[in-house]
Each structure stands twice: as C-alpha cells, then as structure tokens.
C-alpha positions as CSV (number, residue, x, y, z in Angstrom):
1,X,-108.1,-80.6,-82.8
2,X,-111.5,-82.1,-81.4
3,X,-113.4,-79.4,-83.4
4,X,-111.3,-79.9,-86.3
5,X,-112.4,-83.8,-86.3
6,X,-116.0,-82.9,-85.5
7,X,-116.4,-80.6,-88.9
8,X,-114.8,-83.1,-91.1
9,X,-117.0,-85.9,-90.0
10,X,-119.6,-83.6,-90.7
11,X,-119.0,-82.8,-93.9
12,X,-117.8,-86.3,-94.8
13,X,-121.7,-87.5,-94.1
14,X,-123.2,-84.5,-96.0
15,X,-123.9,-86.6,-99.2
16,X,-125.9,-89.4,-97.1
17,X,-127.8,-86.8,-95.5
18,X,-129.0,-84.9,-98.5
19,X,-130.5,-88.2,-99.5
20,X,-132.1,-89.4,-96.6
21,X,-136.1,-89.3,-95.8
22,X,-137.8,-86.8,-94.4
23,X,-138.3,-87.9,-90.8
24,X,-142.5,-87.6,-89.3
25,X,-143.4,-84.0,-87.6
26,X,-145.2,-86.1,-84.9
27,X,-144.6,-83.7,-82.2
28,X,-146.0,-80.0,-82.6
29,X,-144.5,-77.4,-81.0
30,X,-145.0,-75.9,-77.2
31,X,-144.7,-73.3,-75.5
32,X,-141.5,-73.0,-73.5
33,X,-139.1,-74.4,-76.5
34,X,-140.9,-71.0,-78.2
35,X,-137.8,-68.8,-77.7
36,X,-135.5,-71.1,-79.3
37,X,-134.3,-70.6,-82.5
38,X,-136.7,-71.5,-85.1
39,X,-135.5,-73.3,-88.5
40,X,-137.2,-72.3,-91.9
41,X,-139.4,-75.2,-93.2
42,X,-137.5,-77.3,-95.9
43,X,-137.5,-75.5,-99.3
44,X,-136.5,-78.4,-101.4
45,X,-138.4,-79.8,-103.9
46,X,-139.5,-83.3,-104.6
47,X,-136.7,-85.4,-105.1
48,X,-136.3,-87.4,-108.7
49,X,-133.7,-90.0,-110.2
50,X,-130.6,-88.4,-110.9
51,X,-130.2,-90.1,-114.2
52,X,-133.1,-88.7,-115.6
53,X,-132.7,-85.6,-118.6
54,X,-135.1,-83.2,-117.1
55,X,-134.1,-83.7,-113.1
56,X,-135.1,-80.5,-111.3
57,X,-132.6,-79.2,-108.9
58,X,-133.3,-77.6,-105.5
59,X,-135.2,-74.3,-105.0
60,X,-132.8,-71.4,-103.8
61,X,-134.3,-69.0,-102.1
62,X,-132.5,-65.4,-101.4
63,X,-134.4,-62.6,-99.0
64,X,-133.0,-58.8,-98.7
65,X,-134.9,-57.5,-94.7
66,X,-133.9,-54.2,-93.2
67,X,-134.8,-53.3,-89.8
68,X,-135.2,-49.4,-88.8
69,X,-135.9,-49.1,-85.0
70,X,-135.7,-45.7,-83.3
71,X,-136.8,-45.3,-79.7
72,X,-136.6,-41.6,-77.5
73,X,-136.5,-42.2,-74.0
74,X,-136.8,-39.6,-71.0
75,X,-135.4,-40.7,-68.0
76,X,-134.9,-39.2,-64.2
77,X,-133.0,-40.8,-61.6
78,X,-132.5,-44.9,-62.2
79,X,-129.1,-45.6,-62.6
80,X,-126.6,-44.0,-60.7
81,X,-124.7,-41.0,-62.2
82,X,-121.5,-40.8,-63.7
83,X,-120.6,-37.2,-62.9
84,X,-121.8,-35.0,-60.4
85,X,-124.2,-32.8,-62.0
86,X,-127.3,-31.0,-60.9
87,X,-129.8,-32.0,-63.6
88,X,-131.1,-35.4,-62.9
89,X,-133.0,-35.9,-65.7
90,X,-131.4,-37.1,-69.3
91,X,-133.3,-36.9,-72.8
92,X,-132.3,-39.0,-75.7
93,X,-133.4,-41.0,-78.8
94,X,-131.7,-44.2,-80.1
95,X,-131.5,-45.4,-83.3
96,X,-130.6,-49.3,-84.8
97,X,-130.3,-50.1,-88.3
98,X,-130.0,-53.4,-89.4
99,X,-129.6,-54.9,-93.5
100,X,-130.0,-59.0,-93.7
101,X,-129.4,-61.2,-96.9
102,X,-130.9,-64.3,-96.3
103,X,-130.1,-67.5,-98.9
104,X,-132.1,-71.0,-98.5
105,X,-131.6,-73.9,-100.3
106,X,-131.9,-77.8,-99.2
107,X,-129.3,-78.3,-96.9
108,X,-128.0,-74.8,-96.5
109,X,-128.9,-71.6,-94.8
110,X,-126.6,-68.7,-94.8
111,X,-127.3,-65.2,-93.2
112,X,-125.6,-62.0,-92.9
113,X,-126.6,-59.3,-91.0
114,X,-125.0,-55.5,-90.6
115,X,-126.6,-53.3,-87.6
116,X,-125.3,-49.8,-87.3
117,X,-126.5,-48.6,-84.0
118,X,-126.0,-44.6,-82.5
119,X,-127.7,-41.7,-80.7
120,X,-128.9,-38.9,-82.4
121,X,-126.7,-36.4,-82.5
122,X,-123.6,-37.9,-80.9
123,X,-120.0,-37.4,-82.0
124,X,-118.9,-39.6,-84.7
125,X,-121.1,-42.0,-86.8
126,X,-122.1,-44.5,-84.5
127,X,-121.0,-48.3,-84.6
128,X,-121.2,-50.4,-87.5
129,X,-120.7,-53.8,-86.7
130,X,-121.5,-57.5,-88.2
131,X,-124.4,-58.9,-86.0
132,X,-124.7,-62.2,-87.5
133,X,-122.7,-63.9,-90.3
134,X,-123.3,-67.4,-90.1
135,X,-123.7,-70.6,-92.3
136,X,-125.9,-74.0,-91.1
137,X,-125.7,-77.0,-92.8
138,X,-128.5,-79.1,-92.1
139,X,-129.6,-82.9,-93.1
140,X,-133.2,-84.8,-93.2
141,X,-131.9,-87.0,-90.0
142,X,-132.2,-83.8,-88.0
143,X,-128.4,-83.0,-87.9
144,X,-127.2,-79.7,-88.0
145,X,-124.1,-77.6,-88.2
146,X,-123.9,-73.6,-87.6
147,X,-121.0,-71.9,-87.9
148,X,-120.1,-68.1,-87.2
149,X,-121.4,-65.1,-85.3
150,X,-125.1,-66.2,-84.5
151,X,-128.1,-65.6,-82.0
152,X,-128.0,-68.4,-78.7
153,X,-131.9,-68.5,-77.8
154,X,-132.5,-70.9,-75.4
155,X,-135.9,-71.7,-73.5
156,X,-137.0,-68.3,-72.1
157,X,-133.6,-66.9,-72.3
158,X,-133.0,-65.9,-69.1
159,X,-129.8,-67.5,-69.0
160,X,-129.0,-67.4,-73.1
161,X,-130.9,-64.9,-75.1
162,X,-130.5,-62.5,-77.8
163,X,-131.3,-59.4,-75.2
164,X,-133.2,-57.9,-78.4
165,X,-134.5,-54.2,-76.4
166,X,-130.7,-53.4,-76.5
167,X,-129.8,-51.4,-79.5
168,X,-126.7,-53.7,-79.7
169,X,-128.1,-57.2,-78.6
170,X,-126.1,-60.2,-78.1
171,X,-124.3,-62.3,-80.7
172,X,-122.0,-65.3,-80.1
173,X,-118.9,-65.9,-82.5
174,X,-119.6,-69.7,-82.2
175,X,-119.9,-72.9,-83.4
176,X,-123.5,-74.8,-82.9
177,X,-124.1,-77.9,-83.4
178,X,-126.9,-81.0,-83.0
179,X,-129.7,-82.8,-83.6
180,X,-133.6,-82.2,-84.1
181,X,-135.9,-84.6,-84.3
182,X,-138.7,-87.4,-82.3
183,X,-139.6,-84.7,-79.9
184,X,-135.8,-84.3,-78.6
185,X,-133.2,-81.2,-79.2
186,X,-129.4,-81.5,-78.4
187,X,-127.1,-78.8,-79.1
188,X,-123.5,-78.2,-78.3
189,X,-122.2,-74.8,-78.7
190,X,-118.1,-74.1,-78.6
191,X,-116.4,-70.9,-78.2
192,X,-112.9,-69.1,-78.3
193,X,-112.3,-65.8,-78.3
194,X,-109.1,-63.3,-78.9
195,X,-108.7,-59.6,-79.3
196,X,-106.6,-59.8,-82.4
197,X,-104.7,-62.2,-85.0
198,X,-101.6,-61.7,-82.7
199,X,-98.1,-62.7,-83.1
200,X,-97.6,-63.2,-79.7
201,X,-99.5,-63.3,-76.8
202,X,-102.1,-64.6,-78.7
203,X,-103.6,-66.8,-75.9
204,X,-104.7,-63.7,-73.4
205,X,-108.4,-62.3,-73.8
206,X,-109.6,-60.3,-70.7
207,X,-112.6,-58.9,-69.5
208,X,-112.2,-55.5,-71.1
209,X,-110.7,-56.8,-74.7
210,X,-113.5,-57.5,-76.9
211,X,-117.4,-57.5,-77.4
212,X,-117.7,-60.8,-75.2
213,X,-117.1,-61.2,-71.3
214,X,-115.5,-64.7,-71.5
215,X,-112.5,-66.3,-73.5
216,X,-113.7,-69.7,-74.0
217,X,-117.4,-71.1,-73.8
218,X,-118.3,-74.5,-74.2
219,X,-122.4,-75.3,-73.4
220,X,-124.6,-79.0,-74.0
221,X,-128.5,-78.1,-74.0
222,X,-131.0,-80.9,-74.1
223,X,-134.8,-80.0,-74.8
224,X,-137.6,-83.1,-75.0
225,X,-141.2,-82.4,-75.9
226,X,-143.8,-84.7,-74.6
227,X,-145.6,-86.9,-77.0
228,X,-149.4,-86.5,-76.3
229,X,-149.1,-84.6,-73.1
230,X,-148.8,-80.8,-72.7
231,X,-145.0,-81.0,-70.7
232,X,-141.7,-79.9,-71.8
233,X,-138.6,-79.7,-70.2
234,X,-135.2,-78.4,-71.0
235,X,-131.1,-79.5,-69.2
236,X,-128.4,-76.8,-69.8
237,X,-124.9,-77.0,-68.7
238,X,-122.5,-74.1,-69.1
239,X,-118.4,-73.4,-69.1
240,X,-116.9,-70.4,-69.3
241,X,-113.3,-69.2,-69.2
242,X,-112.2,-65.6,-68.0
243,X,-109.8,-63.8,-67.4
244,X,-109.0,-60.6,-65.3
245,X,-108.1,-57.0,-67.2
246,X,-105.1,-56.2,-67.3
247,X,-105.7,-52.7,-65.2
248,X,-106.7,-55.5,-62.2
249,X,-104.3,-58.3,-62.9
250,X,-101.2,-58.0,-60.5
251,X,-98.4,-59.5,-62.7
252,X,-94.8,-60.5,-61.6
253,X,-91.7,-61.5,-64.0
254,X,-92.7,-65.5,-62.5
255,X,-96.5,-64.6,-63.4
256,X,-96.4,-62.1,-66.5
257,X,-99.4,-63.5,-68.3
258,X,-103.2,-63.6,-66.4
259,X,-104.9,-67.0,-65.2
260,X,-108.2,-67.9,-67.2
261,X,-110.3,-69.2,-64.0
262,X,-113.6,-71.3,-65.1
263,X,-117.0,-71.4,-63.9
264,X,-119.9,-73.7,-64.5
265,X,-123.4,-73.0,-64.8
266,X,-126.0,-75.9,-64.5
267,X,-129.6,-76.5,-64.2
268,X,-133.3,-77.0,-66.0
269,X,-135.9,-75.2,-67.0
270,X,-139.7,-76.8,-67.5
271,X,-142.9,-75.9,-68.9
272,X,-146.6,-76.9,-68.0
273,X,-149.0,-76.2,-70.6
274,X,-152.3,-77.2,-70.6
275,X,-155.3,-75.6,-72.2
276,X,-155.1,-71.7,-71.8
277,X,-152.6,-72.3,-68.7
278,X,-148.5,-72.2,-69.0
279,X,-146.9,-73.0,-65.9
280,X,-143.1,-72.2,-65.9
281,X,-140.3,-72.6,-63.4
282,X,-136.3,-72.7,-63.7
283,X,-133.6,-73.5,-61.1
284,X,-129.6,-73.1,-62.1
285,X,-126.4,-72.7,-59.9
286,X,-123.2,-71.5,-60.5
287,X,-120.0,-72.7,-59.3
288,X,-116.1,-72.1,-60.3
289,X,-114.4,-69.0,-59.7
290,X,-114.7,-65.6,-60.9
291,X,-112.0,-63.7,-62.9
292,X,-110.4,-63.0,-59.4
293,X,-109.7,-66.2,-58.7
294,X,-112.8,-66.0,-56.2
295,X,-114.8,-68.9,-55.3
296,X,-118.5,-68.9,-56.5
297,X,-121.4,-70.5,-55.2
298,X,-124.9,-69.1,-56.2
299,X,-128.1,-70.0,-57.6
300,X,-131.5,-68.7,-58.9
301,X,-135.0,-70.4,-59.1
302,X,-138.3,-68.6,-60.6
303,X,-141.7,-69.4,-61.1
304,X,-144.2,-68.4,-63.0
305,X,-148.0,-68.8,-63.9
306,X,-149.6,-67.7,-67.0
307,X,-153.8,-67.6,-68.5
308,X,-154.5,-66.8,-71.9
309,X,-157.2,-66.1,-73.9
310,X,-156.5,-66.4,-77.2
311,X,-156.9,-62.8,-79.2
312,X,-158.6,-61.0,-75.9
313,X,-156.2,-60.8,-72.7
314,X,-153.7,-62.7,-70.5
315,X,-152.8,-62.5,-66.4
316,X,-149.2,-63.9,-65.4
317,X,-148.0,-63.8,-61.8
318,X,-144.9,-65.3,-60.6
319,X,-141.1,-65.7,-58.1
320,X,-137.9,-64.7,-59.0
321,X,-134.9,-65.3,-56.6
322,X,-131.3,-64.7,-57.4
323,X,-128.8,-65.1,-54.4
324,X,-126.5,-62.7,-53.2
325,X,-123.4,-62.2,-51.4
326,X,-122.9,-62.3,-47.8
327,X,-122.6,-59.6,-45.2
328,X,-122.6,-57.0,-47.7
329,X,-121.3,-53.9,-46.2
330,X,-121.7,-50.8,-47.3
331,X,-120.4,-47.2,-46.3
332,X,-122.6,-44.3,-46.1
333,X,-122.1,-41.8,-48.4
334,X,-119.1,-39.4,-47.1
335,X,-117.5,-42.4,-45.1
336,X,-115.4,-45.6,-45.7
337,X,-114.9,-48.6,-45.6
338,X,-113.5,-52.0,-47.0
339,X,-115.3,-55.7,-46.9
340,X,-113.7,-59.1,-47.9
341,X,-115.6,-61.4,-49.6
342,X,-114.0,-64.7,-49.7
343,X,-116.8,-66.7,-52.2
344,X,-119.3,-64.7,-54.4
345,X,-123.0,-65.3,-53.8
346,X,-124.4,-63.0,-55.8
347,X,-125.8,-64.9,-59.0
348,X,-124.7,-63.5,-62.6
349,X,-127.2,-63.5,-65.8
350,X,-125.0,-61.8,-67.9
351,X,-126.2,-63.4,-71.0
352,X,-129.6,-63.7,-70.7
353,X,-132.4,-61.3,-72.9
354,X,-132.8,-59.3,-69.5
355,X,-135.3,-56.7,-70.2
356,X,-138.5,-59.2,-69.7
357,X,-137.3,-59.7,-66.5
358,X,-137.0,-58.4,-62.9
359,X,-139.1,-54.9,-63.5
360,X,-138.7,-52.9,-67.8
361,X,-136.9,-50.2,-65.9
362,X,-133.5,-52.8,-66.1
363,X,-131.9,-51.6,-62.8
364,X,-131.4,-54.7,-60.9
365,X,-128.9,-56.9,-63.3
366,X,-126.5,-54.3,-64.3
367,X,-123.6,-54.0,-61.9
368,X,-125.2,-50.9,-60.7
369,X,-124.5,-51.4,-56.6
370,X,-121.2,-49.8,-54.8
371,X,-117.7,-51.9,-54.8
372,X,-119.5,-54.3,-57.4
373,X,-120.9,-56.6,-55.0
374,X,-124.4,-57.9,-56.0
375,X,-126.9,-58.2,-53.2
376,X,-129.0,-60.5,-54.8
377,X,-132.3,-59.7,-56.1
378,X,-136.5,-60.6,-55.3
379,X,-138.7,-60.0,-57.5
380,X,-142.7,-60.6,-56.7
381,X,-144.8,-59.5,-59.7
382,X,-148.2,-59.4,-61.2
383,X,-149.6,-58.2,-64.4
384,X,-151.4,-59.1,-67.2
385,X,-152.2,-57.8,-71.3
386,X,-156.0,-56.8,-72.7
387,X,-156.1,-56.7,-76.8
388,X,-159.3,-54.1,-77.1
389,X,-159.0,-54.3,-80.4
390,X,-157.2,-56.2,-83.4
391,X,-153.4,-54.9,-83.6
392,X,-153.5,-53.1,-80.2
393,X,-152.7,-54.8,-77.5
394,X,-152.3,-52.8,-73.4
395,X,-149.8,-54.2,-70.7
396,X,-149.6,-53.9,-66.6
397,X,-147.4,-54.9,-64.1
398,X,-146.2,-54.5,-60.6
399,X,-143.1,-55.6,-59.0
400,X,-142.2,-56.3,-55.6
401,X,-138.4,-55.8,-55.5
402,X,-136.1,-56.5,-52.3
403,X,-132.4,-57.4,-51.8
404,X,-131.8,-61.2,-50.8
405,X,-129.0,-61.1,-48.1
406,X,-129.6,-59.4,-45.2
407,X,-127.8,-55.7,-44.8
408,X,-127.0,-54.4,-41.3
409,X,-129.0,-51.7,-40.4
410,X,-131.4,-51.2,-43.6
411,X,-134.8,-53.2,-44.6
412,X,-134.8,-55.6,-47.4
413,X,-136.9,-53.7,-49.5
414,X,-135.6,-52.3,-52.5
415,X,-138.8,-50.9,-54.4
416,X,-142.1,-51.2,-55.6
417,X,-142.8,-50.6,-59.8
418,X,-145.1,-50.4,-61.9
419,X,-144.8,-50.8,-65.8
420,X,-147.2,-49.8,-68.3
421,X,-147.1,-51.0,-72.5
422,X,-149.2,-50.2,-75.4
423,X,-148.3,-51.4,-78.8
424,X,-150.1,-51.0,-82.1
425,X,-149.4,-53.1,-85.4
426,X,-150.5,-50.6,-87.9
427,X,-149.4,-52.9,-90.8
428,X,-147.3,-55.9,-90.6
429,X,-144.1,-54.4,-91.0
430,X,-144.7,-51.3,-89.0
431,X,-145.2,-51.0,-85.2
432,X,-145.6,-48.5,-83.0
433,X,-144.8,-49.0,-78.9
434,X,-144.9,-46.6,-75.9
435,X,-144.3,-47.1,-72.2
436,X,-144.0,-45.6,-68.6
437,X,-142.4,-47.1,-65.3
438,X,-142.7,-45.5,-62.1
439,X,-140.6,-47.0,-59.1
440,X,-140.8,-45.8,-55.7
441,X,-137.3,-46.5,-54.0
442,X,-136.2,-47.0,-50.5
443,X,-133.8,-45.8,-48.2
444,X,-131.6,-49.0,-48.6
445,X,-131.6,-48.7,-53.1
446,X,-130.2,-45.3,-51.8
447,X,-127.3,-46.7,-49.5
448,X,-126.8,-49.5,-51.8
449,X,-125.9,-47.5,-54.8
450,X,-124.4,-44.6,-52.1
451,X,-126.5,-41.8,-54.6
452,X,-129.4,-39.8,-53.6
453,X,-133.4,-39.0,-54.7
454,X,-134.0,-42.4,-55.6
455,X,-137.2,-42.7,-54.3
456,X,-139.0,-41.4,-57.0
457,X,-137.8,-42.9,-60.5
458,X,-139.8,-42.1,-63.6
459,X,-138.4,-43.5,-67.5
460,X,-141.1,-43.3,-70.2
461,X,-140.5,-44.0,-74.0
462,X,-141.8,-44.2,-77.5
463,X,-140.6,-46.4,-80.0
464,X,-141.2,-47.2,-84.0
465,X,-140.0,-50.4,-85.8
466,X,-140.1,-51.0,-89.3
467,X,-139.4,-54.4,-90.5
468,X,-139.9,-53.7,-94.3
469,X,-138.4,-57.0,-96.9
470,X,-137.0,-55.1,-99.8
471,X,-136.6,-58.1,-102.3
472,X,-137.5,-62.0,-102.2
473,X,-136.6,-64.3,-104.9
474,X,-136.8,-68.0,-106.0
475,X,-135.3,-70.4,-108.8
C-alpha cells in the first residue's frame, strides 16, 4: 500500500515539476560517484508562454543501439569440475547480443533492452531475455522515479553493480526512486519478487525459482559530493528477504510453506581525490540470518590507492578483506566428515560487478569451496596501466591471495596471480581485448575445493565488442 501512495504522490506533483527552474550544476562530478548511474543531460527546449500561437513543444529524442560481444576463452584447471573426466582443459567462445530503443523527452526517459546470450554451438538457441525495460520520470527539482527491470550501480559496485563481463549481467525488477541535486544523492530502491502470476501460493519465492537470489529487497543510498574540496562519500543500507528451496526446506503439515529469514547489509564507502591521486576505502557488515535460518555476522573492508597520469599510465595498489567462517573443517579427499556452523562468517557479495575484483580469474566469490562454507578471502594486489599509444592501452597486476580464518593443518595461502590486459579502440564503436592469468595454487586451494592440479591455473581470452547506433532521431 505504501508503494501505491508513494507513486500517486508522485505523479500528482508531475505538473509542478515540469515547470519548475532548472536548479545550478555547482558541483562537478568525482570520481567515486563515477559508477553510478549517469542521467542524460536535459533535452528540453527553452520554455515559452503557453498562450502563445507558435509555442514550441519539447524535443523527443528516440536512439536504436545494438551491442555484439563475442569472447573465446581457453581455460585449464580454475574452477572445480563437474564430472570426473580426464581432460582438464575446456575451449569455448561466448556470444551476447543486445538491441536497445532509447526515447528522451523533458521529463521522461524510457528504455528497452533485449540481450540474447549463448555458446557457440550449444544445443538449443540460447536465452533471450529482457535486460532492462524501464521508465524514469524525472523533474527540474532533482526528483526522480524509475520503474521496471533496470541496472543498480552504486559507488564502485562491489556491493551493487551491473557485473557487465558476465554474458548475462545483473538486472533488478525494481522500483528506484530519489533526489539529485546541491551536491547530495538519495535513492531508495524496493523490490518483490515471485516465480509466477499464481493462484495460490503466490507468496513463496525460493532460492532456486527465478533469476534473482532474494524475494524482497528494500535499499536507502545516500551519496554527498564536497563543495570545493576533492572528498566524496557514500551510506548504503541493505534488506533482503530469502527463502530456502524447496529441495532443502524440511516441511511438516504445521509448517507446509518456507520461512523468508532477512538480513541486512550496512556500511560506507569514501573517496579521496586530489590532483592525479584517488584514494578509496569501504567497510560494510552483514547481519540477519541466512535462508537456513542461520545467524550471520560478517564484514569486509578494502583499501585502495590510485596515480594517474592523464592519457600516459596509472599504478593502483590496495587491501581487500572479507571474513570468513570459523573452524572450517574440511575432509581430505577419500574421507569424511561433517562440521556445524552455528553463525556464518563468511561475507557474501553476491550482487556486486565482481570481475574487477579479488584477481580477473573470478575464483574466489563463486561458491566454489567444499560443503558451501566460505573461508573468507585476502587479497594483496598491485598493478598498474601504460597507454603507448592513442586507443591502446596495456594492464598488470599481481595478487596476493589467502584464506582469512585459520584451517587446521594447512597455511593460509591460497595463491599468487598475475593478470595481464591489452585493449585497442580501433574506432569508437569497435574494440578489441585480450588477456592471460596465470595463478600458482597451493596445497590448501587444493584441500579447500577437495580437487587436484591446482597449482598451475592458466585462462587466457580474446574478445570483440561492437557498439554500433543504427538510427538517432529528433523532433
């Protein structure tokens, strides 16, 4: 009923919106707020007296944008194996295809986005899905209103992003809502999910029913720019309700239906910025319980330093910590054995645009370890970019990777890896991309996962985008 009440009194202010002033740009923008959604520039034209003859309406814009990404990728050893098989190696090539219609006018943006995504040659055609269909009505006074299946960026996005490297990437069926303006942000997002337009037993969503791991979401972000002084800083405050699937919910005839348990996620995330210097560090904590029922209590801080020269290169070093669970126990291969874990430690950033952090080889935030517990993660890196010439641009970086509880009878030390880039712009709408990772693994990455020959990983891959825009109009 509350959301109801908040879209009516939206729409019931619309008309003294569309006439307000245009309110001073007196803050420009800085890095660390970079990530977050950007809004088009206002497209309207110069307002005149309604009452005269010739009054000239708004400007509609309408923009047709396809996306064709394919990227091979040669992997052996990384993740652990599905089946036992003798080749450890796999060879494939990934394909996304995206079509966007874009219309602008005053105080209303509207875009729709189809993405089929596949692997060449696999059974079938692939997915088509809807990535984004959404509508934002917006006013001078900075207000805004976006509802439907849209992108959540939010500061770096290691909590919210749009996960872009995945051929899928993240969507939210949402609705957003705020206000912009005088150097200060405010969003609230508000989410409910269900499987299908049900009859009955409309009110269950589980963990294994649809595209998104939660039921409900309900989030309050707060960014503020500094006037005059290179310092930003941003609040976020999460809920989420989940639910167990129904293969691991234990149901009586008392109890037929499963429990949605909630858990919070709070904290801040600020950026330093002066000159050619960025200076970055977060720190959130989760409480609540898990769809088990399981208390949670875990938290992750990073840091990070970055130097830029503008157009020639960049050097970034930094800290990430993520907690994990406690006394993790686990078997040798061949043996068994069964641990109780009566809180979870092990910090979860399931939403986040994962693939800038924590190593480019992605092994440490998928649920990749045995029995699902997460031993928490470390993550010491270096690196840095050189741009030889215009449109190319050459990356390095190491990582320092180790477990953050301690493990009976095995070191800390996860890894070491090492990620090389090149990427070359060879017009604006065509890019080409390459990479290699190497990761030396230890003895405890092996018992951790319970798989063998992980000590030397190797993924390498070649990638082309085109971001062509097909048609553009205005009257």
């Amino acid at each position: 009923m509350r959301l109801y009440c908040v879209m009516f009194s939206f729409l019931l202010m619309h008309s003294a919106w569309v006439s307000g002033k245009e309110l001073p740009d007196t803050y420009d923008e800085v890095p660390g707020s970079e990530n977050v959604e950007r809004e088009e520039p206002d497209i309207s034209s110069d307002t005149v007296d309604s009452e005269e003859p010739d009054s000239v309406a708004p400007d509609n814009i309408l923009t047709v944008d396809a996306q064709l990404m394919s990227r091979g990728e040669i992997r052996r050893g990384g993740l652990p194996s599905v089946d036992d098989v003798s080749e450890k190696r796999a060879n494939f090539v990934l394909e996304r295809t995206r079509l966007s219609i874009d219309y602008k006018r005053e105080w209303l943006n509207v875009r729709l986005t189809a993405q089929h995504t596949s692997v060449w040659g696999q059974k079938g055609n692939g997915t088509l899905t809807m990535h984004e269909a959404w509508a934002r009505l917006h006013s001078r006074q900075g207000l805004f209103l976006q509802l439907g299946r849209q992108n959540l960026n939010y500061d770096d996005e290691r909590i919210l992003g749009s996960n872009d490297w995945s051929m899928t990437a993240l969507t939210h069926d949402a609705l957003r809502f705020g206000y912009e303006g005088y150097g200060h942000k405010i969003h609230g997002v508000l989410a409910y999910n269900q499987r299908a337009e049900n009859i009955n037993g409309g009110t269950t969503y589980t963990t294994t029913d649809g595209t998104q791991p939660y039921k409900t979401m309900q989030t309050l972000w707060y960014h503020y720019d500094l006037p005059r002084f290179p310092l930003s800083f941003s609040l976020l405050f999460m809920n989420t309700g989940v639910e167990m699937s129904a293969s691991d919910a234990i149901t009586t005839e008392e109890t037929s239906d499963p429990e949605t348990y909630y858990q919070q996620l709070f904290g801040g995330y600020v950026a330093f910025h002066p000159s050619d210097w960025l200076c970055e560090g977060a720190l959130y904590f989760q409480r609540g319980k898990d769809e088990f029922g399981t208390p949670i209590s875990a938290y992750m801080g990073s840091l990070k330093a970055t130097y830029r020269r503008q157009g020639c290169f960049s050097l970034n070093m930094g800290y990430d910590y993520l907690s994990g669970d406690d006394n993790p126990v686990v078997p040798k291969i061949g043996a068994m054995g069964l641990t109780l874990h009566k809180k979870v430690r092990g910090f979860s950033t399931i939403y986040g645009s994962h693939h800038q952090f924590y190593g480019a080889m992605d092994f440490f935030y998928l649920k990749a370890y045995y029995a699902g517990y997460t031993p928490g993660l470390q993550n010491l890196f270096i690196g840095g970019t050189y741009n030889p010439m215009k449109n190319l641009q050459l990356s390095a970086s190491y990582h320092y990777l180790s477990v953050a509880s301690k493990i009976h009878d095995a070191c800390m030390t996860l890894g070491h890896e090492v990620d090389f880039t090149i990427a070359y712009n060879l017009m604006k709408e065509v890019k080409f991309s390459a990479g290699y990772t190497y990761m030396h693994g230890t003895s405890t990455l092996e018992r951790l996962q319970r798989v063998e020959n992980q000590n030397n990983l190797h993924w390498a891959w070649l990638m082309v985008t085109v971001n062509p825009r097909i048609f553009s109009t205005k009257w």
